[in-house]
Every structure is written in C-alpha cells, then in structure tokens.
N, C-alpha and C positions, 0 to 999 in steps of 0.2 A: 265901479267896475274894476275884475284886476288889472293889475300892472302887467301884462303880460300880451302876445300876439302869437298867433300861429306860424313858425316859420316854414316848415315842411310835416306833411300830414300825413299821421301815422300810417303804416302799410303793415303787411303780414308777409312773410314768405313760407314756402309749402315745408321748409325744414328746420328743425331747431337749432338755436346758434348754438344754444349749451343745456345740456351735455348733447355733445359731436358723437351720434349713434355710429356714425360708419367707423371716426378713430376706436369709439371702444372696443366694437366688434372687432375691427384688424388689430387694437392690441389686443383682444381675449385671442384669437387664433395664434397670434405670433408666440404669446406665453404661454399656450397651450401646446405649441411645437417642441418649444425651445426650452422650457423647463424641465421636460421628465429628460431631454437627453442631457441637459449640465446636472441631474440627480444622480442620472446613471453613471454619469463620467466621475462624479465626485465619488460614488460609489465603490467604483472600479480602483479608484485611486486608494482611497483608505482602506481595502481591504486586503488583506495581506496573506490570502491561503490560499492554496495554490487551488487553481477549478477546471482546468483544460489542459489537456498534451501540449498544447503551445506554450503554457507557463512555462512546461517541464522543458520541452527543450530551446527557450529561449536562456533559462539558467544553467543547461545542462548541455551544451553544443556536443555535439561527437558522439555521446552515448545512447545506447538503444533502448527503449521502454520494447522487452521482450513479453511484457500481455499486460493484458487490460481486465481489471473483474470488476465486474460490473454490484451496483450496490442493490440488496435485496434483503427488505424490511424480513423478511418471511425463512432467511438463511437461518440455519444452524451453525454448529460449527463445523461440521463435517459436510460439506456437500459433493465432494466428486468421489461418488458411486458409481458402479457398474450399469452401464446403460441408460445413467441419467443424459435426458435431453437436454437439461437448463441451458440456458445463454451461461450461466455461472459457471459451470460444471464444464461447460466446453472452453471455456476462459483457460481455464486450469489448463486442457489438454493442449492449448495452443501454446502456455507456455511452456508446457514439459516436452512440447518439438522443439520451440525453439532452445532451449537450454540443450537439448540431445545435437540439432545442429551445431550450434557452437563449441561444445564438446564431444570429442569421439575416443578417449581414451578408457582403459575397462573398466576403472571407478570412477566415479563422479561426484565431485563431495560441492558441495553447493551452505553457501552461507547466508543467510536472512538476516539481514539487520532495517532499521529505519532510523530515523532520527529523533523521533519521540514515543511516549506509550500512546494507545490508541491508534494506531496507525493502522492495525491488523495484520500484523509482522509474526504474532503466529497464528493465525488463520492461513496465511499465504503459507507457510514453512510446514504447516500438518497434513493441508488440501494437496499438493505437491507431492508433497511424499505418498500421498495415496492413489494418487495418478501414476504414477512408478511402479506403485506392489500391482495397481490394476494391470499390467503389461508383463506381470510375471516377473518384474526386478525386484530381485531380494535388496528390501529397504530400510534403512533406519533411519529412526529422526532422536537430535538428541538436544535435553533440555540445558544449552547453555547459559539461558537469562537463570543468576545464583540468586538474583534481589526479589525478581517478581517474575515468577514461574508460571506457567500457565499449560504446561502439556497437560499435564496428568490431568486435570481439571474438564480440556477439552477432550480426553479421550473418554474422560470418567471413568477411570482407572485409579487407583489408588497403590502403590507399590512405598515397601517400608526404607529403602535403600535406594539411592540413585548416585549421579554424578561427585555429586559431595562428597559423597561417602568413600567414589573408587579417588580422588583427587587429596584423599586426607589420609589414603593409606589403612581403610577400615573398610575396603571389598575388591572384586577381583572385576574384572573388564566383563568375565561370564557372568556374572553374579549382578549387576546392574542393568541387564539387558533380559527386556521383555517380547512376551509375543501379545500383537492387537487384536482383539476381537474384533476388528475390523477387516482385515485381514490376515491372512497367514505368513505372508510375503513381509507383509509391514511390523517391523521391529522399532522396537524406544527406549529410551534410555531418559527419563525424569531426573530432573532437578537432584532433588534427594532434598535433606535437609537442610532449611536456609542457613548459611553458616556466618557467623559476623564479621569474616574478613574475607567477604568474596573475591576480591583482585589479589590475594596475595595466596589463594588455594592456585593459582594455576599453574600449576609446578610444568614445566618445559620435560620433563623428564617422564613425568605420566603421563603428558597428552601426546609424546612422540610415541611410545607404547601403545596406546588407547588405537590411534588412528593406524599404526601398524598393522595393529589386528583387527580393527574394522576393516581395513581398507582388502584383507585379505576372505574376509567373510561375505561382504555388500557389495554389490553394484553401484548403490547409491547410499551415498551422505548426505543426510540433509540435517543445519547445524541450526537451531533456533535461536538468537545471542540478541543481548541488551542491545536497546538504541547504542547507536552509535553516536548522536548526538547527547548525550546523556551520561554513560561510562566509557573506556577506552577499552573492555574488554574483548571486543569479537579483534581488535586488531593486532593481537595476541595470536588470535586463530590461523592469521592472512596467508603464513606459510602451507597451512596444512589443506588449503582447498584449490578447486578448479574452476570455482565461478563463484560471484557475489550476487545478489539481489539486497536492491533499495527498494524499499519500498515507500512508495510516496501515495499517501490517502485525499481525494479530493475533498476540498472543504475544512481539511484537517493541519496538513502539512503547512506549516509556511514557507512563504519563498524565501527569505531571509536564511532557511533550513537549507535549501537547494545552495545558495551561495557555498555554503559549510562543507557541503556533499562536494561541487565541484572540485574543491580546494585538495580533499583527500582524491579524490578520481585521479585528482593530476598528479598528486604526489604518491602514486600506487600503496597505498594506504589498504587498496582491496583488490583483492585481486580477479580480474577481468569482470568489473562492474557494469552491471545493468540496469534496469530500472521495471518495475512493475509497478501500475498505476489502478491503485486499488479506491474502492467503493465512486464507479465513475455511475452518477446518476443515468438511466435508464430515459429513451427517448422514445418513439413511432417507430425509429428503424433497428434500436436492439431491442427490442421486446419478441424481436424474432425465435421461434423454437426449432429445431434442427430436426423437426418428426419427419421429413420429405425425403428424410436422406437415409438409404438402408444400410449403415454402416457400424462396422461393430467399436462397439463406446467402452475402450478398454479402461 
C-alpha cells in the first residue's frame, strides 16, 4: 500500500484561483482608459507645430490674431472674389475690417511676413489685397520676396521687368507697375529678376522714392517679403508701413518659431504687429456658408 493518507479531501470552488478573470478584466479596463490618454499626452508633448489659437497666444501674450482662414483642400490661389460665399472668402473680409479698424489713416501700407516658406504668406498677402480692389481701393501688392517669388506665378501673369529691376537702377517706379486681370483697382508690382545679391539691392534711397510715389497713387500697400525667420529683409521695410501681419500656419509653424516672433514684437522689429492664423482645419460649426445673409460681398 502507499505510504501516504488523506489529510483533507479535495474540494472545488465555483471560481478559478489562476488566472484571476475579474483582476484581468479590471486591468484590461484600466489600460484601456489609461493608455491612449499617456499616448495622447506623449503626443502632445513631442510635437512641436503650433494647432490652435491657444498655442498662439500662449507664446504671443498681448498681440491680436486679426483672422482666421480657414484650410480648403479645393482653394486656389485666388479665392476672394466678388460675392463669394466661402467661410474662406469671408475670412478674408474679416480681416480687411479688422486691419481698416486699426488703421484710419489715407494710405495703408500693410506688410506680410512669416517665419518660414510654406506658411501661406502669399496667399494671405494676394487674397487681401483683392479684398481692398473689391471695395473700390486702388490697390497694390508688391513682390518683395527677391529669392523665392511667387506673385507672378499666383496671378499667372508673366511681366518681363519688376522690382529688381527699378532697385538696380534699370526701370522707372511706372514702368514696373501692372494692372490685374483680376481686377482693375488691383495693381502689382513682381519680383523682377532673381538677382544674386538680394540684401544688398535694397538701396534706402529707392525705396524712399518707390513708396513716396506709391503712397501718393494707392490707398492700399500691400508688401509680400521673405520669412522673417529665414532673412532680415522685410525689417528693412519696418519704417515704411502702417501695420504688419505674421502669419502663422496650423500644423506648420512651430512654436519654437513664435518664441522668435515674440522677441522681435517686443523689440518693434514690426511695426504694429498682428497675427493671422492660417490653414485652421475646418469643423461641424465652420463648415458654415453665409447664403442666409443678403449682404453685398464686396
């Protein structure tokens, strides 16, 4: 017989000791909570482009984001036209009120910079200025990015003389100025030819000229110029305008960019700086159209 006796007889219970069904269920729920929010947070943390007005003015205290355009796969380059409905198209016109309230003086010379390419720095600087000729102000926009131009391209115009050209002493102030087929009212002045030492064409003595006689022809200036994170040249300009626009691109811009921005804001580096906060993704409540409203879409 074995060696052995029974000292207590086996039993069953109704639940299993291992694996423990209720811990695992309450840890699959708990890590099912808890993990996509430390994803998101992680997320949040390593990514470094700016996504919402609160980035902007948590880096940018004091200054105003004077409009919002909204981003639209389906945009060209031109879209504020006469009686366009868009949410886009209306962007535009909210900020050409608010740049007219902040300034009331009879010219208005207005300067577009950003901090890097891509940003849509002249998309905002062309759509703007056509918001202006729509209102009957005789407008001009002029190509002051010398490196990477981009009017003539977005107008789809082709002109054999431009800025370069009056800045080197080989054309006259009339003689670089065109009329848009876009409008009548809307006047431009291109690039001209890339020339190899663009910071050293911007002779002090031409551009006091230049804007002398614009400023006596226009209502509105409107100046398209290199990032400002990238060359020093639009701060060349700072003397000759009445309001600035940054513009800052969601998804695009980083914050690390806005740091850079403040630093020149505080050191008037531009003069009466703003902010426009371009290609802001599209929700449920701006997908709104303005057809309810009988109002003329100058």
């Amino acid at each position: 017989s074995a060696n052995s006796r029974i000292i207590d007889a086996p039993r069953s219970s109704k639940f299993s000791i291992n694996p423990n069904k209720k811990m695992t269920y309450f840890g699959g729920m708990l890590g099912g909570m808890i993990l996509p929010f430390l994803f998101l947070l992680g997320a949040d943390i390593i990514k470094d482009t700016v996504e919402t007005d609160e980035d902007i003015k948590n880096k940018l205290p004091g200054y105003n984001i004077v409009g919002t355009i909204v981003h639209d796969r389906r945009s060209k380059h031109v879209v504020a036209k006469a009686k366009s409905k868009t949410v886009i198209a209306e962007g535009f016109r909210t900020l050409r009120t608010n740049l007219q309230f902040a300034h009331k003086n009879k010219t208005q010379t207005v300067l577009v910079t950003s901090s890097m390419t891509e940003e849509g720095k002249s998309f905002i600087a062309l759509n703007l200025a056509m918001t202006y000729a729509l209102v009957k102000k005789k407008t001009v926009i002029i190509d002051f990015d010398l490196r990477k131009p981009k009017l003539a391209k977005y107008l789809n115009e082709k002109t054999d003389i431009g800025l370069s050209n009056y800045l080197a002493d080989a054309a006259s102030a009339k003689e670089i100025l065109n009329v848009s087929k876009l409008d009548l009212k809307l006047h431009y002045i291109t690039s001209g030819p890339i020339p190899p030492n663009p910071s050293e064409l911007m002779n002090k003595k031409k551009l006091n000229d230049l804007f002398a006689y614009l400023k006596k022809e226009y209502d509105v200036i409107i100046l398209d110029t290199p990032p400002i994170g990238v060359v020093a040249d639009c701060i060349a300009l700072n003397s000759y305008v009445s309001n600035s626009i940054y513009v800052v691109r969601a998804g695009a811009t980083k914050k690390r960019m806005l740091e850079n921005a403040a630093e020149l804001f505080d050191q008037d580096k531009l003069t009466n700086p703003s902010i426009v906060f371009n290609g802001v993704k599209t929700t449920g409540t701006y997908s709104y159209r303005y057809s309810n409203y009988k109002t003329y879409y100058g």
